[in-house]
C-alpha positions as CSV (number, residue, x, y, z in Angstrom):
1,X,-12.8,-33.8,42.1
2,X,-12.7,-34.1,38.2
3,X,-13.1,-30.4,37.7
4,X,-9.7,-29.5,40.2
5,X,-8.1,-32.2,37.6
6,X,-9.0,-30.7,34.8
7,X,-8.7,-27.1,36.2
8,X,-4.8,-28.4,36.7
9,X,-4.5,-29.5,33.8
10,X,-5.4,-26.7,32.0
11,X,-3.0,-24.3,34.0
12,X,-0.4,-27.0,33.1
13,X,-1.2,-26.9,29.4
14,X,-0.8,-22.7,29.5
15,X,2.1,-22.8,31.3
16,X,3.8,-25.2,28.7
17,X,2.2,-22.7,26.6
18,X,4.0,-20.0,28.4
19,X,7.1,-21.5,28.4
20,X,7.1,-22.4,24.8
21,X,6.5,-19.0,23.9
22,X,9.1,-17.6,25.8
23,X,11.9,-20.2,24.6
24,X,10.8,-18.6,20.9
25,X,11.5,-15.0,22.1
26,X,14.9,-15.5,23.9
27,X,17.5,-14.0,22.3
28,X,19.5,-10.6,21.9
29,X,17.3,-7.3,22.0
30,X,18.2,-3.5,20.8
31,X,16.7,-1.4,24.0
32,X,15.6,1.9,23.3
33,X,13.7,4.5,25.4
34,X,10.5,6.3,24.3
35,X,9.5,8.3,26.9
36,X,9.8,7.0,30.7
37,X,9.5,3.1,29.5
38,X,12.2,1.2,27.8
39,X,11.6,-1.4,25.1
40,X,13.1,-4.1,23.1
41,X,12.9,-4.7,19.9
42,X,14.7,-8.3,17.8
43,X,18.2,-7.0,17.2
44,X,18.1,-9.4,13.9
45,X,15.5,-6.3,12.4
46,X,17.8,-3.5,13.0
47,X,20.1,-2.4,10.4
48,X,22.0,0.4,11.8
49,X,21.2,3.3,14.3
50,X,21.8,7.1,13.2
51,X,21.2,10.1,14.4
52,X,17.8,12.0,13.9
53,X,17.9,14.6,11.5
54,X,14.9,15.9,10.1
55,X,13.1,14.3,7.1
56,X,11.4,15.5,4.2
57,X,7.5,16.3,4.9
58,X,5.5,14.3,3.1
59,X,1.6,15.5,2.3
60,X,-1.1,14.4,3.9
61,X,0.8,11.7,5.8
62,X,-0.3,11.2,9.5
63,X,1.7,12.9,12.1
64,X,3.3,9.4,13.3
65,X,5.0,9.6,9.9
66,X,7.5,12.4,9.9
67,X,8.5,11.9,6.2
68,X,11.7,10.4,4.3
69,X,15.4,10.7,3.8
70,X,17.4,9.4,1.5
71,X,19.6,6.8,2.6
72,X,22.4,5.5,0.3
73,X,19.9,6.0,-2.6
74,X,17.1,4.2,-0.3
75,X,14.3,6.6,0.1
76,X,13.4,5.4,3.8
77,X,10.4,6.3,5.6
78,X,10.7,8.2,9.1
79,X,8.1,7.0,11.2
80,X,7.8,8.6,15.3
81,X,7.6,5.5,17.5
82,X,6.7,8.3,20.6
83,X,3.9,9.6,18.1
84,X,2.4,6.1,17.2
85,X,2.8,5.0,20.5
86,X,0.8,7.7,21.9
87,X,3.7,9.1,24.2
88,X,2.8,13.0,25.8
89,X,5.6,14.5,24.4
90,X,8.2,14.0,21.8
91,X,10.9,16.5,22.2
92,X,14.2,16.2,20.0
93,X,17.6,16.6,21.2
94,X,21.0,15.0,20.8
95,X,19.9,11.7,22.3
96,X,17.2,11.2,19.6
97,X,17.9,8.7,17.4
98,X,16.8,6.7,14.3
99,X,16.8,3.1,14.1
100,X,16.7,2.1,10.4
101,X,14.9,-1.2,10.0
102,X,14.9,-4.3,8.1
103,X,10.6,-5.4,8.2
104,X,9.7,-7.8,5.2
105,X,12.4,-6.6,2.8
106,X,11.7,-2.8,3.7
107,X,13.9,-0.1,5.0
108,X,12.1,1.8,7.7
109,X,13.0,4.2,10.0
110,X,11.8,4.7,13.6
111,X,12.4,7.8,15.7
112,X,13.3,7.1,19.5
113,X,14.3,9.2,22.5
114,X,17.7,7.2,22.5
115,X,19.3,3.5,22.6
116,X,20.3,1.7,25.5
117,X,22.6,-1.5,24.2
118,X,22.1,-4.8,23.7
119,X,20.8,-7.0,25.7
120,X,20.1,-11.1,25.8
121,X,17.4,-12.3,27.6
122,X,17.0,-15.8,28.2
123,X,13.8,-17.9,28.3
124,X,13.0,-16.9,32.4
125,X,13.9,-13.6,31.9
126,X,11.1,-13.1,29.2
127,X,7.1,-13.2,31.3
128,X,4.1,-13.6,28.4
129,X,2.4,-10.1,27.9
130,X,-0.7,-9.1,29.6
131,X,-3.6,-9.9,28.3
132,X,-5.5,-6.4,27.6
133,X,-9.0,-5.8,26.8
134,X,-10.5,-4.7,23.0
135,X,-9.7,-1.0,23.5
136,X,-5.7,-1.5,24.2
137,X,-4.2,-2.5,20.9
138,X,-1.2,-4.9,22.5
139,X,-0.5,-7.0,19.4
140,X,2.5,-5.6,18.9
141,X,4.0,-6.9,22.5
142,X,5.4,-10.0,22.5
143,X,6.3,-10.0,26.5
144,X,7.9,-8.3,29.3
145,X,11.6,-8.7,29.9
146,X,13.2,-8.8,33.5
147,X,16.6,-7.3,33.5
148,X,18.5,-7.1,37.1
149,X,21.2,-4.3,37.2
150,X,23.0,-5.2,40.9
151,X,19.6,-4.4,43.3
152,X,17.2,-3.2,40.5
153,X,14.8,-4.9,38.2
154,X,13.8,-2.9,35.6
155,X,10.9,-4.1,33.1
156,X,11.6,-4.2,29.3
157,X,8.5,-3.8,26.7
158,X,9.6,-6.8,24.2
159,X,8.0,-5.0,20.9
160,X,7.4,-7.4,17.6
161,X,8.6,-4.4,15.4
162,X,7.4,-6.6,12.1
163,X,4.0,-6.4,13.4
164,X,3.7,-2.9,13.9
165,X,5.3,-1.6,11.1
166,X,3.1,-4.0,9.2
167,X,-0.3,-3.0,10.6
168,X,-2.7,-1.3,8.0
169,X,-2.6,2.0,10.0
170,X,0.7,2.1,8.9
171,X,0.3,2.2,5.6
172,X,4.1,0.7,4.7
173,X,4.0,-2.9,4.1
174,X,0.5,-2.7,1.3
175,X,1.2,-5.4,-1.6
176,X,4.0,-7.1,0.5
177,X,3.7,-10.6,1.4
C-alpha cells in the first residue's frame, strides 16, 4: 500500500514537472522544414530570414559548416542544419533558406529546406521530449509541439537553437559566456 502512494506521488511530482516545463516553452516559434520533419525554433533567436546563396569555403571546416558571408559588415558563419542534423540529402533550390541567428551575442546562420510561419503554441500544445538512450544526442530538443490544421495533427520538433549552436562540435561559441 505505501509503495502505490509513493509510486503516485512520484508520477504526480513529474507531471508537475512536466507541466512546469512546458508553461516555460510556450510561446511563438519560427517553423522550418529540414527534410520530411518540421521544427521550431524560439522566434526571439531569429534575426531575419534570407535566401541561401552560397558562402565562402572555409578550410578545413567540417562539412556542417558551409563557410561565411558577409552581412552588413558581419562576417556570419553558414552552418547546414540538414548536414548537422544528419538528414540523407540536402539539395538546394529556391525554397532554401537561411535563418540568420542571434545565440549569445553571435550572428549565425543556419541553412534550411524552407520556413513555414509562425506559430504559438500554448502550454498543452507543447508534450516533454522523449527520453533517448546515450547514443541519440537529443539535448538540443526541448519538446514536441501539437499543431491541428482542420483534421490533421502534425508533430513539431521544438529545437533549443542556443544549445546546439553552442555545443563544442560546433566550434562557434569558444570563449563566450
Amino acid at each position: 500500500m505505501d509503495m502505490t502512494n509513493e509510486g503516485a506521488q512520484i508520477a504526480r511530482a513529474q507531471a508537475g514537472r512536466d507541466a512546469a516545463q512546458a508553461q516555460a516553452r510556450q510561446g511563438e516559434y519560427l517553423t522550418f522544414r529540414l527534410g520530411s520533419e518540421e521544427y521550431g525554433i524560439d522566434i526571439l533567436r531569429v534575426q531575419e530570414i534570407r535566401s541561401y546563396e552560397p558562402p565562402t569555403r572555409i578550410a578545413n571546416a567540417p562539412a556542417f559548416i558551409k563557410g561565411v558571408v558577409n552581412l552588413r559588415g558581419v562576417i556570419v558563419p553558414i552552418i547546414d542544419l540538414r548536414l548537422k542534423l544528419g538528414c540523407e540529402t540536402a539539395e538546394y533550390n529556391a525554397f532554401t533558406v537561411v535563418i540568420v541567428l542571434n545565440v549569445r551575442g553571435r550572428v549565425v546562420g543556419a541553412v534550411v529546406d524552407s520556413v513555414s510561419d509562425v506559430m504559438e503554441l500554448g502550454a498543452g500544445q507543447i508534450k516533454p521530449s522523449p527520453e533517448m538512450n546515450a547514443t541519440v544526442d537529443s539535448g538540443f530538443i526541448t519538446g514536441i509541439g501539437a499543431v491541428k490544421s482542420g483534421d490533421v495533427e502534425r508533430m513539431l520538433i521544438l529545437m533549443d537553437i542556443e544549445a546546439l549552436m553552442s555545443s563544442t562540435d560546433m566550434g562557434l561559441m569558444d570563449g563566450l559566456s
